[in-house]
N, C-alpha and C positions, 0 to 999 in steps of 0.2 A: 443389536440384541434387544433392546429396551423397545425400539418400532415395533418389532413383532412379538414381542411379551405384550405388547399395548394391545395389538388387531387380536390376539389370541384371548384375551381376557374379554377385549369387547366383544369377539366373537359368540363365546360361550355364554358371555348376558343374555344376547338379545337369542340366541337360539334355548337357552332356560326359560327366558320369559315365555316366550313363543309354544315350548312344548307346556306349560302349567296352561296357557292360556285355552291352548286347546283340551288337555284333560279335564280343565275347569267347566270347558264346553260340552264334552262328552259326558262329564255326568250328569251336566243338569240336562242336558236333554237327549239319553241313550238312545242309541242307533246308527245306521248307517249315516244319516243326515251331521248329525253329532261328531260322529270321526271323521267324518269328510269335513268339519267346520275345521275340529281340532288339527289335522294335516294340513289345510291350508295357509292357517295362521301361524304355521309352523315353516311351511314354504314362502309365505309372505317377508319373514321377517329375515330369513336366511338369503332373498332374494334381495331384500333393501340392505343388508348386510354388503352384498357383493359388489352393488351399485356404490355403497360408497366408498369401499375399495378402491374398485377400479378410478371413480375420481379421483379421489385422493391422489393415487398411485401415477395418474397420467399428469395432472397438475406435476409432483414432484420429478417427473422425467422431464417433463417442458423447462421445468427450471432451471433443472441440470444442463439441457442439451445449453440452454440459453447460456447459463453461466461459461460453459465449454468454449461457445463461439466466442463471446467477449474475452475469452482468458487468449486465444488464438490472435483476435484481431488486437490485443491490448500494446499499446503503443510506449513500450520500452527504453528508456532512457539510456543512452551509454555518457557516461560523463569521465573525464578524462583522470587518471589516475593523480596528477599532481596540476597546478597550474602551469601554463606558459610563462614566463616572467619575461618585462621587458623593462630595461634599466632607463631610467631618468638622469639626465645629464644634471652636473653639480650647476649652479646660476645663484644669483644675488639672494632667489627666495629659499634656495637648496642648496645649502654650500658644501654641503657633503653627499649629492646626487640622494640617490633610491632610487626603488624599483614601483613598479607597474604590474600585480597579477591578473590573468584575464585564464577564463576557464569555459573550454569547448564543452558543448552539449548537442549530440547528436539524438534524434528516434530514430531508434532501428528497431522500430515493430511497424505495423501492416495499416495502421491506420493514425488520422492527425490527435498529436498532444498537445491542449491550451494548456501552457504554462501561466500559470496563475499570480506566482510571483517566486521570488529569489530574495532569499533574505542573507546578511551578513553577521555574525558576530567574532568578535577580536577578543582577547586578554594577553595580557605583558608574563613575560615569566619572572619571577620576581628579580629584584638586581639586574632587570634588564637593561641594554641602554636604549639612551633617551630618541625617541622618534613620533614622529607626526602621521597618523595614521586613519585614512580618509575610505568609507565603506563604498561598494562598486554595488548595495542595492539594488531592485532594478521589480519595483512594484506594475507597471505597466503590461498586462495579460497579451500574450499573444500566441499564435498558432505554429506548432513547428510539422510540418507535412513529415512522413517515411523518407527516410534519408538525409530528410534537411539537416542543416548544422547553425548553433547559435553559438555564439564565444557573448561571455557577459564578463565583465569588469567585475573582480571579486574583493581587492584592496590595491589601493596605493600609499605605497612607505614611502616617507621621507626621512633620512636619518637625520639625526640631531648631533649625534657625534662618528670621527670615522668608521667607528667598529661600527658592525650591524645588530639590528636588536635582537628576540628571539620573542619569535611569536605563537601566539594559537590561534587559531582560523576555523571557524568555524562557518560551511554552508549548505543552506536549505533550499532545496528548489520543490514546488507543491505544483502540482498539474491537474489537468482534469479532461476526461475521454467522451469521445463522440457516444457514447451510452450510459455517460452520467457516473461513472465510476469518478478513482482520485486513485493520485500515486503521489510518494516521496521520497526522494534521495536526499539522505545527510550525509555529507561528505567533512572528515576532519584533518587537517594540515597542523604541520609545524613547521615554522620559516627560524632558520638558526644559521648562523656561517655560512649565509648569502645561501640556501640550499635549503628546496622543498619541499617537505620528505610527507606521504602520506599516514593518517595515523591508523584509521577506520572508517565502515562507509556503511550507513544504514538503509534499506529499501526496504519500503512495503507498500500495497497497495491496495485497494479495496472495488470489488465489483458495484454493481448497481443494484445487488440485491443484499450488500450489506456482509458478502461472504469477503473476508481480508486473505489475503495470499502471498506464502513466503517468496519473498525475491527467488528467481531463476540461475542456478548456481552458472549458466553464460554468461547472465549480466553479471552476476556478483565478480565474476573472474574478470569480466569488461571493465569494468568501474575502477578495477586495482584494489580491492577489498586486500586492507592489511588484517590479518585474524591476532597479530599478538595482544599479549594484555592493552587496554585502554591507560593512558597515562590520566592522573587526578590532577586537580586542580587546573587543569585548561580553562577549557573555552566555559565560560561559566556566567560570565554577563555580557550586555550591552553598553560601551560607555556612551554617554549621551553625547 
């Protein structure tokens, strides 16, 4: 409503200007010649009117259709609703074993996503027990083709004592698409009584022209998007 409140006021300027200019015409110098000046400059300006119009107008459809294709061709993330875990046997340096999480990353869209990096962040619940807890980062950019699958190393626990600890997990993986766009999945975990439960899962993504676009409620159900409340006090720093 605002676009065409705009063309309609700019409308009505330039065809006001347009008719003064021509009665302005017509009387200083009456006659046929006179009103024939006056119409013209009347159709003149109603004509440059329409020209810019129509650019305008076809530019704004180019950008659409563009945005359209890039939204069709945009290379979608499915990431696995909880990790894999794989146990660490107990030894001299682990005497109470741990585990290993590693978490799949499939594109299931139409064209390749540069993964640009995977970041990690951890916090303890408080009165947690004691463990050693090593981040599965992974800053190295690479190309995941349609269909390909990447599992990346998300933490490794070592407990410190036999009970297991209880943790928060938090991970970021940031991409980037064959048309210059960006996309990013945060994914939230809580590891408690050896069991990995998901908490919440954020996606969004952004074209090449700067238009951001809500996740796809396919992927969002792909990904294991939990909707209940978010718990406080998690994932909230990096320990060094």
């Amino acid at each position: 409503m605002g676009r065409l409140g705009t063309w309609v006021a700019l409308g009505l300027l330039v065809l006001v200007a347009a008719l003064i200019a021509g009665i302005g015409t017509h009387k200083a110098s009456p006659g046929p010649s006179g009103l024939a000046a006056g119409i013209s400059l009347f159709v003149l300006g109603a004509t440059l009117l329409a020209v810019l119009w129509y650019s305008l107008e076809t530019r704004r459809l180019v950008r659409t259709q563009r945005d359209a294709a890039e939204i069709t061709d945009h290379p979608w993330l499915h990431v696995a609703g909880w990790p894999a875990e794989h146990p660490l046997d107990a030894d001299a340096a682990i005497p109470f074993g741990g585990v290993e999480a590693r978490l799949p990353i499939q594109n299931v869209g139409r064209t390749p996503a540069l993964l640009r990096d995977i970041s990690v962040r951890y916090d303890h619940q408080p009165d947690s027990k004691d463990c050693q807890v090593m981040r599965g980062s992974d800053a190295n950019p690479r190309v995941l083709a349609p269909g390909q699958q990447f599992v990346t190393k998300v933490v490794e626990i070592r407990f410190g004592e036999p009970e297991p600890p209880t943790l928060y997990v938090e991970v970021s993986i940031r991409y980037q698409t064959i048309h210059g766009g960006t996309g990013r999945v945060v994914l939230r975990f809580r590891y408690a009584d050896r069991i990995w439960k998901s908490r919440d899962t954020d996606y969004d993504c952004t074209l090449s022209s700067g238009l951001t676009l809500p996740r796809p409620e396919s992927v969002a159900g792909m990904n294991g998007v939990c909707r209940g409340p978010r718990q406080r006090g998690g994932v909230g720093r990096a320990p060094g």
